[in-house]
C-alpha positions in Angstrom: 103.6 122.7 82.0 105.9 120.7 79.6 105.0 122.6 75.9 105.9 119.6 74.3 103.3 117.4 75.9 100.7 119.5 76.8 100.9 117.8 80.3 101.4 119.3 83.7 105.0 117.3 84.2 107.7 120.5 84.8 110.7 117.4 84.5 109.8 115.2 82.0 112.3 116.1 79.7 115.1 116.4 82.3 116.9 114.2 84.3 115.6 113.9 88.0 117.7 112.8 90.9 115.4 109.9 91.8 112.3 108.4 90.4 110.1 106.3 92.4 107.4 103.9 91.2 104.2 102.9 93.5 102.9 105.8 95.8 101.9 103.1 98.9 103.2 102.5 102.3 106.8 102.6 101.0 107.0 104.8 98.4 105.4 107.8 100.2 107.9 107.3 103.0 111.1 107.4 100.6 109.6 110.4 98.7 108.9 112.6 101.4 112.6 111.8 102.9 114.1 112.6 99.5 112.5 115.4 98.6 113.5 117.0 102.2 116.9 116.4 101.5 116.3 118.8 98.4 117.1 115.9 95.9 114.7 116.6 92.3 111.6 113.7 92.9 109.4 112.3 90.5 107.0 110.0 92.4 104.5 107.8 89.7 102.0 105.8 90.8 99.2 103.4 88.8 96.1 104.3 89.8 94.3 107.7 90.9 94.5 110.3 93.2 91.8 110.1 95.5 90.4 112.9 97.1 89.3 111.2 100.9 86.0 113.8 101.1 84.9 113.3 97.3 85.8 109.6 97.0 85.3 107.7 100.3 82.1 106.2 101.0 80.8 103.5 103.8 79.8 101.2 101.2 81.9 98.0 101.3 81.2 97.7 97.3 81.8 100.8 96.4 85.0 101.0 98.5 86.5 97.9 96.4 87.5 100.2 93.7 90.2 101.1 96.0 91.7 97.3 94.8 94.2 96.9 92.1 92.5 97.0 89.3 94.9 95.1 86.6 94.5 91.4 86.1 96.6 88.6 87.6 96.4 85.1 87.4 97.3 82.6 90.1 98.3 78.7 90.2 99.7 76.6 92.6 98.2 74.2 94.8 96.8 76.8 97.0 96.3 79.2 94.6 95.4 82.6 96.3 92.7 85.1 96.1 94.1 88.4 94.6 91.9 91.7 96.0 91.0 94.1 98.1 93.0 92.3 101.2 96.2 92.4 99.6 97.3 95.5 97.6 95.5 98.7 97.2 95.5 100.7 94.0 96.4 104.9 93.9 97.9 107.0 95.6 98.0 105.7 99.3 98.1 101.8 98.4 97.0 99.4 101.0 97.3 102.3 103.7 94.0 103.2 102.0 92.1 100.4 103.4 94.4 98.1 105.7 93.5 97.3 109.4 95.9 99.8 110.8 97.1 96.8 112.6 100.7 97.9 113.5 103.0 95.9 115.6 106.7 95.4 114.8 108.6 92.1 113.9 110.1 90.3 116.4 114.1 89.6 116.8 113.8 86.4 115.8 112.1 87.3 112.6 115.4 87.7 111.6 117.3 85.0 112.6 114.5 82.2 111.4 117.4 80.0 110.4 120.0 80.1 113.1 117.5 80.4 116.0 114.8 77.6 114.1 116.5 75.9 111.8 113.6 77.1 108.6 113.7 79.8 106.4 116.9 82.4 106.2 118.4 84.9 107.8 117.9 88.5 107.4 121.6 90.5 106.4 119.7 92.5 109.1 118.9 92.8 112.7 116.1 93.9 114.4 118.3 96.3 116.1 119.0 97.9 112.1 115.4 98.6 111.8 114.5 99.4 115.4 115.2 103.2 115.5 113.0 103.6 112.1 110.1 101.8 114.2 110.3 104.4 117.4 109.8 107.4 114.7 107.3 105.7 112.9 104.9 105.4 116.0 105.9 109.1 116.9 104.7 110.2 113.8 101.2 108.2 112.3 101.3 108.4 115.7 100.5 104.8 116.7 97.8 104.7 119.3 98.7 101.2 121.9 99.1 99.7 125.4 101.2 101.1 127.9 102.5 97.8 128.2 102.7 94.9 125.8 103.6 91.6 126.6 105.8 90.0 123.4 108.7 91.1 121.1 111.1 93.5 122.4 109.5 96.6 122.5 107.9 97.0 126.0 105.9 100.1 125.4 104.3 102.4 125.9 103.3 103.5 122.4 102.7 107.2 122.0 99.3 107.6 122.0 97.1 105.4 125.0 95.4 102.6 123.8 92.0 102.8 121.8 89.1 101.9 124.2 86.6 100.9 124.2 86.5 97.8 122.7 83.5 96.2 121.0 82.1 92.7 121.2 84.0 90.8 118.7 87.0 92.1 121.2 86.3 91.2 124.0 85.3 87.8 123.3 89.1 87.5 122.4 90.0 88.3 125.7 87.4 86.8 127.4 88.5 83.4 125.8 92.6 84.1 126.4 91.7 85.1 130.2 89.6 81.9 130.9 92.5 79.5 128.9 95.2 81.8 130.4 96.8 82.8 127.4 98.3 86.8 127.2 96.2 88.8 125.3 96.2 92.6 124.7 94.4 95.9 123.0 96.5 95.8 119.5 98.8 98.7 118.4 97.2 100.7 115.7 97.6 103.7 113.4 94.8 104.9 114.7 94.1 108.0 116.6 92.6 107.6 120.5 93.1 111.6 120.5 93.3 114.3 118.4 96.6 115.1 116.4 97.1 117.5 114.0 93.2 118.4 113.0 92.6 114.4 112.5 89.7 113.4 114.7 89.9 110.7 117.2 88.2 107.4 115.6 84.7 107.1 117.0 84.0 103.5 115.6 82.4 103.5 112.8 83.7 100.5 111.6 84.8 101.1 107.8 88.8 101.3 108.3 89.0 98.5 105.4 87.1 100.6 103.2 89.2 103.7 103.3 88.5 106.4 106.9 86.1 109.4 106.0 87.0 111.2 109.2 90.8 110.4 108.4 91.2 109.2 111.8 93.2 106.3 110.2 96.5 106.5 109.3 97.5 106.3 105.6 100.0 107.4 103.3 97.2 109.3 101.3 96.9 112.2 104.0 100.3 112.2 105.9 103.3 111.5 103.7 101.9 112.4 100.5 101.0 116.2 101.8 104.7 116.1 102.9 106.5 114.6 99.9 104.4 117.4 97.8 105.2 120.5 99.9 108.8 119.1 99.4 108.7 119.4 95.6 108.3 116.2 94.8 106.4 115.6 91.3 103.5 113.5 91.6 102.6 111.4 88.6 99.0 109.5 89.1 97.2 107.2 86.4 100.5 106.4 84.9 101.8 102.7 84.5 105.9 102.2 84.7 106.3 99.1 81.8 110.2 99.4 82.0 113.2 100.4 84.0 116.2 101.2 81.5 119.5 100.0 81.3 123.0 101.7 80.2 125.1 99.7 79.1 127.4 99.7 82.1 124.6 98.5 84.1 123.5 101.7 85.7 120.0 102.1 85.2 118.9 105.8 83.4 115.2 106.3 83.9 112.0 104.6 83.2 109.2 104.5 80.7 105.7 104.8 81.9 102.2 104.6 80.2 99.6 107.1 80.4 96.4 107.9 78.5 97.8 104.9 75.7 101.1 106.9 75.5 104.8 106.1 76.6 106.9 108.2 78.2 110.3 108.3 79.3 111.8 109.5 82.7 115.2 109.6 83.2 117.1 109.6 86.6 120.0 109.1 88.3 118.7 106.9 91.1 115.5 104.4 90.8 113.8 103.0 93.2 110.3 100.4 93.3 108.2 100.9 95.8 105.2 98.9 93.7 104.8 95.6 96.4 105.6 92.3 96.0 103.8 91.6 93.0 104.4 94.7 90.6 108.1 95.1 91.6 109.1 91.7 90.0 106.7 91.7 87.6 108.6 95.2 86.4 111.7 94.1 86.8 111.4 90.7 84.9 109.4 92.8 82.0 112.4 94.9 81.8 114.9 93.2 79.4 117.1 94.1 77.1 120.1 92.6 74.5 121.8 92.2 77.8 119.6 91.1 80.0 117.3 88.7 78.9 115.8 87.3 82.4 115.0 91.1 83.1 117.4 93.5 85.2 118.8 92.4 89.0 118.3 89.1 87.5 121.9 87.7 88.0 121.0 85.0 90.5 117.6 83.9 89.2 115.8 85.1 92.0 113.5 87.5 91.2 109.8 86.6 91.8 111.3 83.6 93.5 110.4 83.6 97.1 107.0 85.1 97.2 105.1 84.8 100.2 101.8 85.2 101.8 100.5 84.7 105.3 98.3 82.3 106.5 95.0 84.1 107.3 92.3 81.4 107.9 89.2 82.7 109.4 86.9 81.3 112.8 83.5 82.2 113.2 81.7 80.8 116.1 77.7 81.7 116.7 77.0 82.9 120.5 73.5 83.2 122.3 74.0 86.9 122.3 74.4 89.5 120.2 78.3 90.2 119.3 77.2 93.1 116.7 80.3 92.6 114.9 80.2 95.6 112.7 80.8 97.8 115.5 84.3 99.4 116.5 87.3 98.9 114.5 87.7 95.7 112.8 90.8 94.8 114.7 91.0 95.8 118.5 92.7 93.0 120.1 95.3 90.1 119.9 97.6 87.8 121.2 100.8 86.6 120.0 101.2 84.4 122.2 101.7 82.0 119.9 104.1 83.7 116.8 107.6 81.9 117.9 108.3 78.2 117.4 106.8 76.0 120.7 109.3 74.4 123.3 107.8 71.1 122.0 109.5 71.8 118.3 105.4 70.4 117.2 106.0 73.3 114.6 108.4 75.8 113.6 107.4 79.7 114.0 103.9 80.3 114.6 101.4 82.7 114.7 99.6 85.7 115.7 95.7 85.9 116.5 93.4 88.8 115.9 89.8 89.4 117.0 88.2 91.2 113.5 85.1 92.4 113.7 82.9 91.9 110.2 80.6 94.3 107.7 78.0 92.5 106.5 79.3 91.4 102.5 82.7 90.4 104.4 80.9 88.1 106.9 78.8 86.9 103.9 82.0 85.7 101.7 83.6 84.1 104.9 80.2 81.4 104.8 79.9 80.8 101.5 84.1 80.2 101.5 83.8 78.0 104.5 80.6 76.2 103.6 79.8 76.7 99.6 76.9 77.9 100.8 74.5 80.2 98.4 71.3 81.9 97.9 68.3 81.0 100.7 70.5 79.0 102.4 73.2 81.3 102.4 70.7 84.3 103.4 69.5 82.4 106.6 72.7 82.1 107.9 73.0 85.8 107.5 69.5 86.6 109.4 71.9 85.8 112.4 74.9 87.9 111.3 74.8 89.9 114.6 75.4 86.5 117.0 78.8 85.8 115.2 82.3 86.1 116.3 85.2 86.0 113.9 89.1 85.1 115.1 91.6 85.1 112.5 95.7 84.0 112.4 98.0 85.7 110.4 99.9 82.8 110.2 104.2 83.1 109.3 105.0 80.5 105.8 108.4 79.2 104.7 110.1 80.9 101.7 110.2 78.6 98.9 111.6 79.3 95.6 108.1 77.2 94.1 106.3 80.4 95.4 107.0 82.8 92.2 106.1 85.9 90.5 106.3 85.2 86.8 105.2 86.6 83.8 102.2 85.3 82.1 101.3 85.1 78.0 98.3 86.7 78.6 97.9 90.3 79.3 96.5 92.8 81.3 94.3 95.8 80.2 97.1 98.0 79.2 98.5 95.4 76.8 101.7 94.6 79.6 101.9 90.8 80.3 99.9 89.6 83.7 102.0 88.3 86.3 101.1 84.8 87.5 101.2 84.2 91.4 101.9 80.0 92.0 101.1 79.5 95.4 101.3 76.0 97.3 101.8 75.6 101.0 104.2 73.8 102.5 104.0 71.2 105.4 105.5 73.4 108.3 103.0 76.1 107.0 99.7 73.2 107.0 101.0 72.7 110.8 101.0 76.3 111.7 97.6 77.1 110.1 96.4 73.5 112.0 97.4 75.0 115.5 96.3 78.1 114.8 92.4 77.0 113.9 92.5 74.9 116.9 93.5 78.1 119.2 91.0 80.3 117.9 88.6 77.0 118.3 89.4 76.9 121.9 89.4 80.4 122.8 85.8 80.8 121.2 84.8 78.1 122.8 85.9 79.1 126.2 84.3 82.7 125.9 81.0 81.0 125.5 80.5 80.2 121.5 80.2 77.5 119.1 82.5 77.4 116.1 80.7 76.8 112.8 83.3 77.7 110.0 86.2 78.2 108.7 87.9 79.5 105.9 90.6 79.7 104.4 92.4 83.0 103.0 95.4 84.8 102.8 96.9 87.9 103.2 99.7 90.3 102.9 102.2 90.0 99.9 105.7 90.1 100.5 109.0 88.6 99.3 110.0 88.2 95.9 113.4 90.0 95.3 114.6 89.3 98.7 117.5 91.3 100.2 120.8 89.1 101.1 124.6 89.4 101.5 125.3 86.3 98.8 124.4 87.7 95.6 123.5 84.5 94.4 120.9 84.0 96.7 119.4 87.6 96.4 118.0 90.5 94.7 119.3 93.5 96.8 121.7 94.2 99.1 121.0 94.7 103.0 120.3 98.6 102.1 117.9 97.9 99.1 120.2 98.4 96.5 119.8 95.5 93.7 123.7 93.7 93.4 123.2 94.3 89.7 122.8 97.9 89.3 124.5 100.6 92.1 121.4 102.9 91.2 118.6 100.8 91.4 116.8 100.4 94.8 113.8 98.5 96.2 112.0 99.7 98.9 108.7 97.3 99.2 107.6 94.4 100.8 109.3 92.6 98.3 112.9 92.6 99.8 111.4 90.3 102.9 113.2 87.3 103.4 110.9 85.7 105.5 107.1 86.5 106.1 106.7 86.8 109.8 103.7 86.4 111.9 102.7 90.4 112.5 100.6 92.4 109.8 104.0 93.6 107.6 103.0 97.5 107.3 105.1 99.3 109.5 108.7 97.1 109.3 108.1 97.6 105.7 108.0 101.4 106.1 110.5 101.2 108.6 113.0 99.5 106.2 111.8 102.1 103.5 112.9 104.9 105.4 116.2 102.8 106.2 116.9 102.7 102.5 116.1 106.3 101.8 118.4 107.0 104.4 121.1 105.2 102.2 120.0 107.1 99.2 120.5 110.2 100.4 124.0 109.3 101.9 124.9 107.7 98.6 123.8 111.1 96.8 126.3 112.9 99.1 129.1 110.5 98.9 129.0 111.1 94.7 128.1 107.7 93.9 124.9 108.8 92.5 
């Protein structure tokens, strides 16, 4: 108890070896690893601390509480919609309710501009991150084929592959086998057997809105235990508004809201873990006499960069019942598709997923696709249970037009909203065009009849990119910001280019790289 505060916080008056902001995919990772090493941990995260048992229900609108909560604005000429599929709000993040959809990037995710021409290179290789990826799956543990057919890991994934797979699925593969395309069961973070006292799923169906059983994978019930029983301090319900500057440019600490109060933290290393958004937003809300663009600001880049992925939506009506509310919302793919064609028609591509539907998601997808409402909208619905749904998570071009700024309006804690300006660009119209057309044909092969599509996005990331030219970047190829030798990202943020594959685990993987850093930086002195 700190007697000064009345408030539960044993360090708040000391300075910590390492405070962390955002308690989500990333952050959890880079706490746990810290506070094994013995290093003094204050972890603070925005929203609450949910409690799976007490909290979770299988209600898709009661389950949206798990969103960010905090208003943002968007602009841009495809301006996108900010919610529950793209950042997740307490402690857990978007572990809480993502797909468990885990398959790594690709080498030439990497190398986008030597091996395509587009984009930039990574001051990384695959081969950096690749070790990080093998413990990863080890430890969620990821449950996948003993064989899959793209990228460059092989198989087999530690746990056997989830079976069996429900309608929405196999139409997938139906559709690949008859056009003889590669398809496969996808690699999740989702148990097929028992580990550890989690169950084995048993399909219900509600992964997006946060797994009862905890048969699901999140940061919430694996990392967060760990980083606890470690000593790390766990600050929930408390909003970081500023990281703080020394004059010689090493950052001391951070200030933080809670309950309508500041308070300061101060620490010899800081990392954001707080996603692609909040991480730039922080940092360009952070100025001082010196900096007035906001800290690791040097170059101009932060916020610049931001991406999304493509993630239009295919829904074709069969003559029997898919039930697509049945099994786990993602079962199968193909990425057959995700690296730029011999025919140069596009550059990089796309990956395919069959996702099954609850009932308010299928609902949204019509009325997106068709503007569709009330009785009309309600007929459609009567015949919810003959639908099949294909989605792309399609890879987009970093361009500096795509930006995190800060609004002149503000949020409901009185900080200033970020704005999100969103426009694709022609490469990325032409891989969303070829990916629609796919999904098109491999519905229509496996027997259905395609009646909308949506658009939509999904998964945040770039924003203070990582880089070797400081001019061109936010943070070095370890996550540590060319401005300040004590200040460390650790989010989706740092990505330099978007990819094709659902972001989750390479953006753990590179966490744990960076923590990795950060501890051999604490031993070398520098911090």
């Amino acid at each position: 108890m700190n007697h000064q505060t009345g408030l539960a916080w044993k360090w708040l008056e000391e300075e910590v070896d390492a405070v962390i902001v955002g308690a989500g995919a990333t952050g959890a990772v880079v706490a746990r690893e810290l506070g094994q090493a013995g290093l003094r941990v204050v972890l603070i995260e925005a929203g609450p601390y949910w409690e799976v048992s007490r909290d979770f229900v299988s209600d898709e609108l009661h389950m949206r509480r798990t969103a960010w909560r905090y208003k943002r604005l968007t602009a841009g000429t495809n301006p996108p919609e900010l919610g529950h599929n793209t950042s997740g709000s307490g402690v857990g993040g978007g572990t809480l309710h993502f797909t468990a959809v885990v398959p790594r990037f690709f080498p030439s995710d990497f190398r986008a501009r030597s091996t395509d021409g587009v984009g930039e290179d990574w001051p990384i290789d695959y081969a950096d991150i690749e070790p990080y990826y093998g413990k990863l799956e080890e430890e969620i543990p990821v449950s996948g084929p003993k064989n899959y057919p793209w990228g460059a890991f092989p198989g087999p994934y530690p746990y056997p592959e989830r079976e069996p797979i429900a309608g929405t699925h196999q139409v997938l593969r139906i559709g690949c086998e008859k056009l003889g395309i590669s398809s496969s069961i996808a690699p999740l973070a989702i148990l097929s057997a028992p580990y550890r006292g989690r169950p084995p799923c048993i399909n219900r169906g509600f992964c997006a809105q946060g797994c009862l059983p905890n048969s699901k994978f999140s940061t919430l019930i694996h990392h967060i235990p760990q980083a606890l029983d470690a000593g790390v301090e766990l600050r929930h319900g408390c909003m970081v508004n500023q990281v703080l500057c020394r004059p010689d440019d090493r950052v001391e600490g951070v200030t933080f809201l809670f309950n309508g109060q500041e308070y300061r933290q101060r620490a010899r290393a800081v990392i954001l873990c707080a996603s692609a958004i909040e991480t730039p937003r922080l940092l360009l809300m952070s100025v001082d006499g010196r900096h007035p663009n906001g800290l690791a600001n040097s170059s101009g880049m932060v916020g610049k960069c931001f991406m999304l992925h493509s993630g239009h939506e295919v829904m074709a009506r069969f003559s029997e019942e898919i039930l697509p509310y049945k099994g786990t919302p993602v079962l199968a793919l193909t990425q057959e598709f995700y690296e730029t064609p011999a025919d140069r028609s596009r550059a990089r591509g796309f990956t395919i997923l069959a996702h099954g539907s609850r009932p308010l998601a299928f609902m949204n997808i019509v009325a997106k696709a068709t503007g569709l409402w009330g009785k009309n909208l309600r007929e459609i619905g009567r015949d919810y249970n003959y639908f099949a749904r294909l989605s792309i998570v399609g890879e987009t071009l970093p361009s500096e037009n795509n930006r995190i700024s800060l609004s002149d309006q503000k949020d409901e804690v009185g900080l200033p909203a970020p704005q999100v300006t969103f426009t694709f660009g022609e490469n990325d119209h032409k891989v969303i065009a070829q990916g629609i057309e796919m999904c098109r044909r491999i519905l229509e092969a496996a027997g259905g009849k395609v009646e909308f599509v949506a658009p939509d996005t999904s998964h945040m990331l770039g924003g203070c990119r990582m880089g070797d030219d400081r001019q061109r970047s936010v943070v070095d190829r370890w996550g540590r910001a060319h401005d300040h030798p004590n200040l460390f990202i650790a989010d989706t943020s740092l990505f330099v280019t978007s990819g094709a594959s659902n972001p989750t685990i390479t953006a753990m993987a590179l966490a744990w790289r960076t923590a990795d850093a950060i501890k051999e930086a604490f031993r070398q002195g520098e911090l």
